[in-house]
N, C-alpha and C positions, 0 to 999 in steps of 0.2 A: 504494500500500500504506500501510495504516496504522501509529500507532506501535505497535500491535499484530502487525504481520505479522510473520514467519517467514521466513529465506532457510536451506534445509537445504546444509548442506555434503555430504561423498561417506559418510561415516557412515552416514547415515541412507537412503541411496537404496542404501546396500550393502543394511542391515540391513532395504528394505522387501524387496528382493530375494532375501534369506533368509528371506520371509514374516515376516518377526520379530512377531509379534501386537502389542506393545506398539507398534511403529512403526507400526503400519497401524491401530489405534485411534486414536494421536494426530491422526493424518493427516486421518482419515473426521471425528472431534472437528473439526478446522478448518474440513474442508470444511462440513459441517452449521451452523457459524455463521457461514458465509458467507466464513470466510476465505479468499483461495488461497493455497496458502505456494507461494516463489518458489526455485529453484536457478540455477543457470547452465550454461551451454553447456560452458564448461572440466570442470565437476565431471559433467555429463553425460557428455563425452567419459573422463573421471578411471575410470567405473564400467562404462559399457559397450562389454562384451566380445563379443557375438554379437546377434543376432537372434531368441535365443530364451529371453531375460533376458524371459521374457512379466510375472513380476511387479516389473519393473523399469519395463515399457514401462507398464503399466496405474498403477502409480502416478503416473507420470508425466502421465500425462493430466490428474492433479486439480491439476497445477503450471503457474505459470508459468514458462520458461525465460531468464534474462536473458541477450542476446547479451554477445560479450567486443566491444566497438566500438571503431576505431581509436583515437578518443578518450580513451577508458578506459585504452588500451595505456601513454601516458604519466605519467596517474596511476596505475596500478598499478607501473610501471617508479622512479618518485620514492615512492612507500611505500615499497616492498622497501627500496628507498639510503637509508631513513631509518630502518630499521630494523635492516638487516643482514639480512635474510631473502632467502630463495630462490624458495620457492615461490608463482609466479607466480598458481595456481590460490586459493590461501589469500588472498590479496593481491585477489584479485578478487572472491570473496565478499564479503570483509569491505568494499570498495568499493561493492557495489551494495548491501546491508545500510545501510552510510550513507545511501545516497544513497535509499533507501525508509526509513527512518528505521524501520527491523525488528531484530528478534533475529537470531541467525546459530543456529543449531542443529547441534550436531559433535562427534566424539568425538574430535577434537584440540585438545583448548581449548585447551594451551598456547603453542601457535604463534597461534593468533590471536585470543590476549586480548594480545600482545605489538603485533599488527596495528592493532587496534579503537583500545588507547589514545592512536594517534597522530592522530585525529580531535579536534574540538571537545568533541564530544559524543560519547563514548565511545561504540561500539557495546556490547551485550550480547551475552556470547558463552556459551551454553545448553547445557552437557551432554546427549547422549542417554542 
């Protein structure tokens, strides 16, 4: 991913799943220039509830999904202890985000601009 890419947080995969027009223009927007914007496995698990979240599932197709990897367990486990934070799922966007060198896209910015700035190079953390 580029320094252009996008990691959507559980906002935004709520808000495609309530059809939210504005979410699914930005989304088709990416997709049409070639982008894929990226979520995760946690924030996928965060959001779905059944099998019949059809406009959940269908957005989902235009995404990549980043696994949560053993690996990762520990540096998400030493973010949190360095920040005071809990939430393991915030803590792991904002990890793969780094580490693809992307926006995070959420409509909890303030837990994880709290997250981001304990990087090098801050992440950017994007309001929906």
């Amino acid at each position: 991913m580029s320094a252009e890419g996008v990691v959507y947080d559980a906002g935004v995969l709520v808000a495609a799943e309530r059809d939210d027009r504005e979410a699914w223009q930005a989304h088709r927007a990416r997709l049409e220039r070639g982008m894929v914007p990226w979520t995760t496995a946690p924030v996928v698990a965060q959001v779905s509830r059944s099998g019949r979240q059809a406009h959940l599932r269908r957005f989902l197709r235009g995404c990549e999904v980043a696994a949560f990897t053993p690996a990762q367990a520990h540096a998400v486990g030493a973010l949190l202890g360095a920040t005071g934070s809990r939430d393991v799922v915030d803590a792991h966007v904002v990890l793969v985000a780094d580490c693809a060198r992307a926006h995070v896209l959420t409509s909890d910015e303030d837990d994880l601009i709290r997250l981001a700035a304990r990087f090098p190079s801050p992440v950017r953390i994007l309001p929906i």
